[in-house]
DSSP file (Angstrom, degrees, kcal/mol; ACC not computed):
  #  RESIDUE AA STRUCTURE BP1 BP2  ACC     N-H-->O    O-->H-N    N-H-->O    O-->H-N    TCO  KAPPA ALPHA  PHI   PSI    X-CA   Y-CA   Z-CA
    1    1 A X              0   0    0      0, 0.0     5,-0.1     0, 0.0     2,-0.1   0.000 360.0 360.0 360.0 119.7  106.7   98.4   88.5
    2    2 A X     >  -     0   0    0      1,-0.1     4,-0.6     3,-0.1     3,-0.3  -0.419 360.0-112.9 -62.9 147.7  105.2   97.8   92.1
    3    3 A X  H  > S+     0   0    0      1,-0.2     4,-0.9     2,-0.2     3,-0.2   0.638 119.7  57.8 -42.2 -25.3  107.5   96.9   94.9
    4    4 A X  H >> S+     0   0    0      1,-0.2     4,-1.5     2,-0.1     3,-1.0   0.936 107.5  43.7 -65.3 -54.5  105.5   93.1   94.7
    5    5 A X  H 34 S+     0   0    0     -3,-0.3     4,-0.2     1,-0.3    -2,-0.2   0.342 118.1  50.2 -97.3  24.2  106.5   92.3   90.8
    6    6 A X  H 3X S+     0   0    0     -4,-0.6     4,-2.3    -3,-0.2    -1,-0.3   0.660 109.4  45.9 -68.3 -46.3  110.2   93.7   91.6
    7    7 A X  H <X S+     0   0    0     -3,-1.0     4,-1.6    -4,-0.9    -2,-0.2   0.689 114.6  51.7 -89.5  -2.5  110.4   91.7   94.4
    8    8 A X  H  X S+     0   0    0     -4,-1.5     4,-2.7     2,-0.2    -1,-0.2   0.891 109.5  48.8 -69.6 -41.7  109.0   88.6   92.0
    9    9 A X  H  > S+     0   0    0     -5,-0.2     4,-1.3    -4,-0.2     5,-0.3   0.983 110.3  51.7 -72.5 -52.1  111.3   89.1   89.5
   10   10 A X  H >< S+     0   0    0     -4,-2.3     3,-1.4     1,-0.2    -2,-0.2   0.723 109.1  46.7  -6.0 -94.4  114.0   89.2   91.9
   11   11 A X  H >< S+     0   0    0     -4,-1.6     3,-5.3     1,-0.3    -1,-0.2   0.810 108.3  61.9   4.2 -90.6  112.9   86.0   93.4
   12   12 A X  H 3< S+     0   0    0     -4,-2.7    -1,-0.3     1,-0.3    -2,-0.2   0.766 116.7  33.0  -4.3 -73.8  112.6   84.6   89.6
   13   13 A X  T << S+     0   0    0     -3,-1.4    -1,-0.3    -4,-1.3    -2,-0.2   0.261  98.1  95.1 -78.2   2.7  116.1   85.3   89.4
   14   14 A X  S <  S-     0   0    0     -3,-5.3     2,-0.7    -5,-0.3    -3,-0.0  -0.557  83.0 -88.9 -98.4 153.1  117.5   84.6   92.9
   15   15 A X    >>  -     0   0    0     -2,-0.2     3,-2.4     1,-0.1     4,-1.7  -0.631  37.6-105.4 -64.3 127.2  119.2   81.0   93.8
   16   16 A X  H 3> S+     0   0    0     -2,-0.7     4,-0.8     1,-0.3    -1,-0.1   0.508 124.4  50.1 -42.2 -18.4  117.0   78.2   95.2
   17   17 A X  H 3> S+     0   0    0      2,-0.1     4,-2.9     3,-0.1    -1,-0.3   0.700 114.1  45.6-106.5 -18.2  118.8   79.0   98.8
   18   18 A X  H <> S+     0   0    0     -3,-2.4     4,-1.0     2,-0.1    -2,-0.2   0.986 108.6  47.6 -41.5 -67.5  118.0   82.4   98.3
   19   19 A X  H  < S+     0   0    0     -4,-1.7     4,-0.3     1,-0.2    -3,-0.2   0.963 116.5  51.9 -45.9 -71.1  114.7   81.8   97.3
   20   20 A X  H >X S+     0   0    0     -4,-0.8     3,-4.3     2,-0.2     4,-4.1   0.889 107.9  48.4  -6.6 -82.1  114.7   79.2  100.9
   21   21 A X  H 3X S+     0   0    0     -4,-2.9     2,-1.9     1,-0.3     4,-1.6   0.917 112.9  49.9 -62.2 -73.5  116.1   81.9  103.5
   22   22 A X  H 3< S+     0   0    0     -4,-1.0    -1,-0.3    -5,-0.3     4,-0.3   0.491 109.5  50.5 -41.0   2.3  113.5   84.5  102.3
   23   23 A X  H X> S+     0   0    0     -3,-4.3     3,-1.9    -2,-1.9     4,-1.2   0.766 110.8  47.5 -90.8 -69.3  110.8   82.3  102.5
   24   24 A X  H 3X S+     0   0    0     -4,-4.1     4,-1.0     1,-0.2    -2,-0.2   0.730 108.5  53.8 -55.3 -17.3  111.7   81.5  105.6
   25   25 A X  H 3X S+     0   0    0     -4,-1.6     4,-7.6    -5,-0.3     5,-0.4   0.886 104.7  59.2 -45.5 -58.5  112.1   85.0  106.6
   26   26 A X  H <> S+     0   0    0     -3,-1.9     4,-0.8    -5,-0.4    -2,-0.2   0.715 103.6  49.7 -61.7 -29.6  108.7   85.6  105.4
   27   27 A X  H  X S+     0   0    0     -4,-1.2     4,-1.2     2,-0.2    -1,-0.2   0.636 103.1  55.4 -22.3 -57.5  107.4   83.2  107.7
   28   28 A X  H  < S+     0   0    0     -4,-1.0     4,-0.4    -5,-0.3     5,-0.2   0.734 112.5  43.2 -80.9 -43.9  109.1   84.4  110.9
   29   29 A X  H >X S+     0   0    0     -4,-7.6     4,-1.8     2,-0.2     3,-1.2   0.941 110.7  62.5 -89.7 -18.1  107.6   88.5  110.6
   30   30 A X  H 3X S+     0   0    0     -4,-0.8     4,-1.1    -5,-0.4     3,-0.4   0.957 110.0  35.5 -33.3 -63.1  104.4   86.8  109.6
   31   31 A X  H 3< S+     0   0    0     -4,-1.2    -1,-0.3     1,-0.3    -2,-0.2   0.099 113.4  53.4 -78.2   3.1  104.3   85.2  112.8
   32   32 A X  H X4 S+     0   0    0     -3,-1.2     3,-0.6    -4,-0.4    -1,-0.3   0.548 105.6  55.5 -98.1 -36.2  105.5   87.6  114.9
   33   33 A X  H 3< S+     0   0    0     -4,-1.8     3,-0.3    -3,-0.4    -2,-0.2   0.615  97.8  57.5 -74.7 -20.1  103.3   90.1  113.8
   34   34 A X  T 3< S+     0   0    0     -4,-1.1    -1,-0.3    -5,-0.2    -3,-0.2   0.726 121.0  31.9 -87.6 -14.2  100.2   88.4  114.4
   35   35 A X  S <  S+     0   0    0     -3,-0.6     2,-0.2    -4,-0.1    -1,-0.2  -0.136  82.0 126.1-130.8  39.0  101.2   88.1  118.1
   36   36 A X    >   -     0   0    0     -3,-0.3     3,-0.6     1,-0.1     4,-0.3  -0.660  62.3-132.2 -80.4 152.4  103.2   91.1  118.7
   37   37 A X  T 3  S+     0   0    0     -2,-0.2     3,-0.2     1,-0.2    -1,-0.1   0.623 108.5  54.2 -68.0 -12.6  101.8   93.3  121.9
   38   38 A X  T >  S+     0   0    0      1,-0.2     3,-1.8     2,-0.1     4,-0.5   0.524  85.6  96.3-103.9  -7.8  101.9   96.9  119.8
   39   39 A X  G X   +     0   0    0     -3,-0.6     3,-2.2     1,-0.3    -1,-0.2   0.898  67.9  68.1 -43.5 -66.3   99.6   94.9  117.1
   40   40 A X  G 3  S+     0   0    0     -4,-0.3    -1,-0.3     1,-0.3    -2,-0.1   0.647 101.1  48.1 -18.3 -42.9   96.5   96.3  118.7
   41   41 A X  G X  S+     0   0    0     -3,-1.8     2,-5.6     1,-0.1     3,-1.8   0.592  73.8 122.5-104.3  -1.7   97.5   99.7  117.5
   42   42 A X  T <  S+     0   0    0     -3,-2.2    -1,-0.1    -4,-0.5    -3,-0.1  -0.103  85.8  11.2 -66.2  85.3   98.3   99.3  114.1
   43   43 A X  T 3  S+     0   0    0     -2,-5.6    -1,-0.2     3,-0.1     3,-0.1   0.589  82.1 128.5 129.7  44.4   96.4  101.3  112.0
   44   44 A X    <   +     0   0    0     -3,-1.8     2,-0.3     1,-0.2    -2,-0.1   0.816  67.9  64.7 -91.8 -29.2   94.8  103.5  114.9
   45   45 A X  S    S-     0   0    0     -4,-0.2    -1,-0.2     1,-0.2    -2,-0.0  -0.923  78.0-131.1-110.9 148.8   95.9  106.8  112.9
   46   46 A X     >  -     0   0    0     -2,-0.3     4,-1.5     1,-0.1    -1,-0.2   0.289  46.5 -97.0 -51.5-176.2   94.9  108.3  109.5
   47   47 A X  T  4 S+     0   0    0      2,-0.2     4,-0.2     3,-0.1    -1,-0.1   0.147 125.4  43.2-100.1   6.1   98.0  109.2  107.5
   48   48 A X  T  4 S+     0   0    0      2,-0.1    -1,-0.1     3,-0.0    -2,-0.0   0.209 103.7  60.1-138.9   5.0   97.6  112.8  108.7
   49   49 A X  T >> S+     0   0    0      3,-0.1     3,-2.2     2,-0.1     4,-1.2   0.745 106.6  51.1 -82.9 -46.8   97.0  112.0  111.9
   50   50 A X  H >X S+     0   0    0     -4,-1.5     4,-2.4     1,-0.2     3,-2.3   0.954 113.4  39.5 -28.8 -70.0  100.4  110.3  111.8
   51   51 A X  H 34 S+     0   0    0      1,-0.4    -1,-0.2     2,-0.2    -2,-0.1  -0.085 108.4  67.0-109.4  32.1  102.4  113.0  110.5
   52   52 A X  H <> S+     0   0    0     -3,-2.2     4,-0.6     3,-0.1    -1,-0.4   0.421 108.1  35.4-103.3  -1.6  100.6  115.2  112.5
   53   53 A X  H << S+     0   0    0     -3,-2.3     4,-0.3    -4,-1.2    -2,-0.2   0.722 113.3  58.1 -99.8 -14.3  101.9  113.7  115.4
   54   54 A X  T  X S+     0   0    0     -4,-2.4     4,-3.0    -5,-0.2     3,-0.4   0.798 109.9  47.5 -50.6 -28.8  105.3  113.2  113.8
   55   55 A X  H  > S+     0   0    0      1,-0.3     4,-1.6    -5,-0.2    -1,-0.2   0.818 112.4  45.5 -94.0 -27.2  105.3  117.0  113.2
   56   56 A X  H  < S+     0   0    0     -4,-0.6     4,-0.4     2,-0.2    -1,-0.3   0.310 118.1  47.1-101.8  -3.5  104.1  118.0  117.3
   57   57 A X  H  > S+     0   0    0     -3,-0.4     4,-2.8    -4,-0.3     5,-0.5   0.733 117.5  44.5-138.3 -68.5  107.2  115.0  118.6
   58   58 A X  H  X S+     0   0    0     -4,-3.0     4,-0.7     1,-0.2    -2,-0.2   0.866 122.5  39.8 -39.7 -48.1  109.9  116.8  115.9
   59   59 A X  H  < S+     0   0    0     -4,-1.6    -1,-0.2     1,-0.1    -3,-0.2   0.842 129.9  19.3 -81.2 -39.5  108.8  120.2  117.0
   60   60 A X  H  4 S+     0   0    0     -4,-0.4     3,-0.5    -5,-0.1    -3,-0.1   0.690 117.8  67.8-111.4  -8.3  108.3  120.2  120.7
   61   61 A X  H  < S+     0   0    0     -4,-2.8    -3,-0.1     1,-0.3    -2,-0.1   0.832  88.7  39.8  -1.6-103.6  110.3  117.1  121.5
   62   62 A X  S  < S+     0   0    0     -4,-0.7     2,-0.6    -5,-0.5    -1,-0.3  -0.426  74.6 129.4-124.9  49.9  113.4  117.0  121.2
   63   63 A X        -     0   0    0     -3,-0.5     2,-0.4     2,-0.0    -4,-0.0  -0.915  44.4-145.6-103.8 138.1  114.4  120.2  122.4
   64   64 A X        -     0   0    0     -2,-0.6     2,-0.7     2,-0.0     3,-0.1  -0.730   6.3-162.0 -66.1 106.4  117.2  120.3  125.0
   65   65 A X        -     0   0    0     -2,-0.4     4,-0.1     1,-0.2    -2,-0.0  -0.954   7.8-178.3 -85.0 133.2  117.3  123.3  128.0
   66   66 A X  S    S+     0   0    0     -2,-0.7    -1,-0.2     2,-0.1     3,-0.1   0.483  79.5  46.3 -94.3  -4.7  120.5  122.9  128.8
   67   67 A X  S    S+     0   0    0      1,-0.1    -1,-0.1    -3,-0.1    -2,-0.1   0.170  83.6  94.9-109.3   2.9  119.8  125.8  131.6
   68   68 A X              0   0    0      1,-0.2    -1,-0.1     0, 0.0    -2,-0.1   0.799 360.0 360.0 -76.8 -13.3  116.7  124.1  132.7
   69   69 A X              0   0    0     -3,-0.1    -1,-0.2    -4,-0.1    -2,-0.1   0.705 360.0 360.0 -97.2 360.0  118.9  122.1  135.6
């Protein structure tokens, strides 16, 4: 089952002010997303361009000198 016909049956099964706030939810990152400033970049790297840069940020990071001061 895709994460869509999960979240239908959900839905299906949720109360009519459930059903409400998550609309309106849905609404609000719509709309934020179409006018966010970081929008511009979404979907500027491959999916191994990603987690090659995931892999260069873990590795050379976020290491500490603690003798470097």
């Amino acid at each position: 089952m895709t994460d869509r016909e999960q979240l239908i049956q959900e839905l299906e099964q949720a109360p009519d002010e459930l059903v409400q706030t998550m609309l309106d939810f849905l609404h609000r990152i719509k709309a934020v997303r179409k006018s966010h400033p970081l929008r511009k970049f979404v979907g500027i790297l491959s999916d191994s361009e990603a987690e090659e840069l995931q892999q260069a940020i873990a590795k050379d990071c976020r290491r500490v000198d603690l003798n470097e001061w």
